[in-house]
C-alpha positions in Angstrom: 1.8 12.3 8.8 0.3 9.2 10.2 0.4 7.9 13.8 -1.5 4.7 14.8 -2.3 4.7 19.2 -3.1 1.8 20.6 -5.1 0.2 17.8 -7.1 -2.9 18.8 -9.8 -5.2 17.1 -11.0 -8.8 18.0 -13.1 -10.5 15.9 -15.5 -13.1 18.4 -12.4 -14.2 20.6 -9.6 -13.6 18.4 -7.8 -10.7 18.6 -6.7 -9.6 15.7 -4.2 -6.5 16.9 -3.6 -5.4 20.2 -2.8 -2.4 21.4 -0.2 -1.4 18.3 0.9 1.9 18.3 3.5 3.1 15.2 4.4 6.9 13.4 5.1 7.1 10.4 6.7 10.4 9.4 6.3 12.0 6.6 7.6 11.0 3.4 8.9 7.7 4.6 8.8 4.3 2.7 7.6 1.8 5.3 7.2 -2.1 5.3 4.7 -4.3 7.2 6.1 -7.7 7.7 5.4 -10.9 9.7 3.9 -14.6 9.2 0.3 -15.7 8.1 -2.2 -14.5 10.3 -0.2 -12.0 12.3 -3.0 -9.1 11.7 -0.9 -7.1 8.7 -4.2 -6.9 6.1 -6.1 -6.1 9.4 -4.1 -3.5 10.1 -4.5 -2.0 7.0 -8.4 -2.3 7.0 -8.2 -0.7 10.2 -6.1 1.9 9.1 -7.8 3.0 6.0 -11.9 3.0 7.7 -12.7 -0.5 6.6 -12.9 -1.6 9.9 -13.7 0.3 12.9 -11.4 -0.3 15.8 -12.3 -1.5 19.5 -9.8 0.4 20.9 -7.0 3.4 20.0 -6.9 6.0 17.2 -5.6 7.0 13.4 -4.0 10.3 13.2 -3.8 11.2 9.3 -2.4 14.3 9.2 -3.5 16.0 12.6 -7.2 14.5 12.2 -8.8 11.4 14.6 -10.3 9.6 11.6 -11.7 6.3 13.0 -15.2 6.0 12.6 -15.0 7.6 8.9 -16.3 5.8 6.5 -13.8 4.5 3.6 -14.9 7.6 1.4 -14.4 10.1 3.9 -10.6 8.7 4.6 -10.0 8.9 1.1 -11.1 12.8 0.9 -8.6 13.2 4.1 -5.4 12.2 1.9 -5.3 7.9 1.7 -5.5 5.9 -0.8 -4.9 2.0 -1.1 -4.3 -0.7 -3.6 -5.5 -4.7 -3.1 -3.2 -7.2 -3.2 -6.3 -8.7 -5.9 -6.4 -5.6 -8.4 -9.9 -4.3 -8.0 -10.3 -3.1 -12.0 -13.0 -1.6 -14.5 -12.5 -4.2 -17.1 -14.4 -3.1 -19.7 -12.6 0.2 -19.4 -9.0 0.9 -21.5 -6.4 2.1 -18.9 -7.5 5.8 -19.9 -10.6 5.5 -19.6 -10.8 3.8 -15.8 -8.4 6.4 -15.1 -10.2 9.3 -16.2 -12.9 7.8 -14.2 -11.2 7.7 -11.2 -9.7 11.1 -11.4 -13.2 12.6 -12.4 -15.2 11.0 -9.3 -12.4 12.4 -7.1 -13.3 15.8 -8.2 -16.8 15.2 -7.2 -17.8 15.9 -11.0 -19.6 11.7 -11.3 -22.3 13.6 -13.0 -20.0 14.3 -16.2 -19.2 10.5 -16.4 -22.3 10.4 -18.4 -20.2 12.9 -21.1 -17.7 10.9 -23.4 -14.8 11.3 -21.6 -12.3 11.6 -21.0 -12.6 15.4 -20.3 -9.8 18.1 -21.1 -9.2 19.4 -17.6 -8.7 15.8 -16.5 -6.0 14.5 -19.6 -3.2 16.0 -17.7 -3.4 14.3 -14.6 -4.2 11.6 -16.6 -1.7 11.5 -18.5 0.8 12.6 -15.7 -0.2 9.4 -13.8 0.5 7.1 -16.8 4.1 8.5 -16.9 4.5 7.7 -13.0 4.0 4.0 -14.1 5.4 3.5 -17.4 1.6 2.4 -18.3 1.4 5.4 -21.2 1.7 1.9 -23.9 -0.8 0.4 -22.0 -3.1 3.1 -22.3 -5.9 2.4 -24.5 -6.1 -1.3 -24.1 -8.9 -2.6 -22.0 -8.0 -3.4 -18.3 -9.3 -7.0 -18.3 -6.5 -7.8 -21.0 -3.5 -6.3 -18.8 -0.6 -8.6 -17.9 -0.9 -9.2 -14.3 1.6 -7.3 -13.3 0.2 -4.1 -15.2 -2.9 -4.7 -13.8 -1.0 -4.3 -10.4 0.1 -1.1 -11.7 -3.5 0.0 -12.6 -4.4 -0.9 -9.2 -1.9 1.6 -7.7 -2.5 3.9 -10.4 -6.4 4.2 -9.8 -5.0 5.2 -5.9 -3.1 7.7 -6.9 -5.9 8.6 -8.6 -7.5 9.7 -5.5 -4.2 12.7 -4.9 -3.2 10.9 -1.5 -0.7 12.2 0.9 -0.5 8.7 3.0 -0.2 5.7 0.3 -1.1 1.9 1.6 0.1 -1.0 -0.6 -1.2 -4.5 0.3 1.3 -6.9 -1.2 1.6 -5.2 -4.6 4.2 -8.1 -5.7 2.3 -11.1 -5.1 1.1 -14.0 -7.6 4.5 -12.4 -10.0 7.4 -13.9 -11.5 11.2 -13.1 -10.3 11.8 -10.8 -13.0 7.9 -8.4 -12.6 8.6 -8.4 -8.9 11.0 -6.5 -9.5 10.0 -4.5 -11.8 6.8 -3.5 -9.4 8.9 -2.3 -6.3 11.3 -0.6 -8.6 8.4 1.3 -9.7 7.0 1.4 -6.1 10.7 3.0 -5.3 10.7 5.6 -8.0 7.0 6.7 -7.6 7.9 7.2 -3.6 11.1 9.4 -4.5 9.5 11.5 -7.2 6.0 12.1 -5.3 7.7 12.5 -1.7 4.1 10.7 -0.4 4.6 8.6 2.8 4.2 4.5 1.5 3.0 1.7 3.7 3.3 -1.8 1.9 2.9 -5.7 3.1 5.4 -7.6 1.5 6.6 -11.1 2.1 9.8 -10.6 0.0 12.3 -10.2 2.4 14.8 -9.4 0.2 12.7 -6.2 -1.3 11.5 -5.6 2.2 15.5 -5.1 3.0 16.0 -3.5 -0.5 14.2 -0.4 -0.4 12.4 0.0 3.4 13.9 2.8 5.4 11.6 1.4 8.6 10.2 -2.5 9.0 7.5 -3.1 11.3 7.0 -6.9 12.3 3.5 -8.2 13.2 3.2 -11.2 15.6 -0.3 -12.2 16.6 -1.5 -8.5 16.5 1.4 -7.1 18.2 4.5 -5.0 17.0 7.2 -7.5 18.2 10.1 -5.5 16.6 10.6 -2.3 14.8 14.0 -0.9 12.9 16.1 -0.4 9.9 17.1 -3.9 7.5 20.2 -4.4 9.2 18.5 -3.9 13.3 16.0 -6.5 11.9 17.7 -9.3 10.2 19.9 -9.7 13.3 16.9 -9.5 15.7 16.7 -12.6 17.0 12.7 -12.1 18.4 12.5 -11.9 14.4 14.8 -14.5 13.4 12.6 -17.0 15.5 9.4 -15.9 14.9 9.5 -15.3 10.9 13.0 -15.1 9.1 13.7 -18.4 10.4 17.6 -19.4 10.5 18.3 -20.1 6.7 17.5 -16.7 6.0 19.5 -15.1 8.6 22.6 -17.3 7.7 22.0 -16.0 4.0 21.5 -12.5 5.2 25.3 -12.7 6.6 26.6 -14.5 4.0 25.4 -11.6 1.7 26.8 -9.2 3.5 30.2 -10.7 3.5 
């Protein structure tokens, strides 16, 4: 579905990744982990046409696509959500939905119509049922909770009908109890759609919760790949981000 080859990008003498090659098959649920400034948001940008790499490739579904431009990955199959919700917030939830779904089907011009339009309710409204938001529906997106907002923010991707899902952080700035919340909805939306996710999370314990594969980023390298149990026992990883108190609690829990 997607396979990353050798991606690599400095910016004036940093350099950001180097040389980081991953596949992600089909249908998987994948995390993106590793300490500040190990090239994860990068990655993404990289990934989804925001940035053009120096070096290597982006295979979405059989295609080269680096050197398309955001829009064009997006009519390939990928869609992303910000870890800052990027919102229409004059709009009610229906209405920046509609939206999103209408400019998608290349019919802007309509937007000009009150909306939203019949042949677009249904995926409306089928999106709204992915993520519990059909309550939420008429009230104006600047006046969201935050974590709804988040939701909105993954909705409007979805949106977009994408095969290859990236989630930058789609937990942070929330409370214990919406954290949770979020990734269970992250969890059910993967089962029910079958799409292949991507998400940066610094949770460790939703990382290990629900991720079938964890990548770890050090300084724009893959310094370990594997399941939750092959990574909270890697030591390169212990070191490098988990740190010792985490690894001790990790066995403890398991115990």
């Amino acid at each position: 579905m997607l396979s990353v080859q050798g991606l690599s990008k400095s910016f004036g003498g940093v350099q950001a990744t180097r040389d980081v090659s991953i596949d992600f098959p089909k249908g998987s649920l994948s995390a993106i982990i590793g300490p500040n400034g190990a090239g994860k948001t990068t990655f993404f940008n990289l990934v989804s046409g925001a940035f053009r790499p120096d070096a290597g490739r982006v295979i979405l579904n059989g295609q080269d696509i680096v050197g398309l431009s955001s829009l064009e990955v997006v009519r390939r199959g990928m869609a992303r959500a910000f870890q800052v919700a990027a919102l229409f917030p004059s709009l009610t939830v229906r209405e920046a939905l509609s939206a999103a779904v209408i400019s998608h089907r290349r019919r802007s011009w309509t937007l000009l119509r009150r909306f939203p339009l019949a042949d677009t309710a249904g995926r409306v409204d089928e999106i709204l049922s992915l993520l519990s938001l059909e309550a939420q529906a008429d009230t104006l997106s600047r006046n969201l909770s935050h974590g709804d907002q988040k939701l909105l923010d993954i909705a409007l991707a979805l949106a977009m009908d994408p095969s290859v899902l990236l989630l930058d952080e789609p937990t942070a700035g929330m409370g214990t109890e919406e954290r949770w919340r979020m990734i269970g909805k992250v969890q059910q939306l993967w089962e029910h759609t079958g799409m292949t996710v991507l998400f940066i999370e610094h949770d460790m314990d939703i990382v290990f919760r629900i991720a079938q594969a964890i990548y770890v980023l050090k300084y724009g390298q893959v310094l370990a790949r594997g399941t939750a149990d092959e990574i909270r026992t890697n030591q390169d990883v212990i070191d490098a981000y988990l740190g010792t108190d985490h690894h001790v609690a990790a066995q403890a829990g398991a115990v």
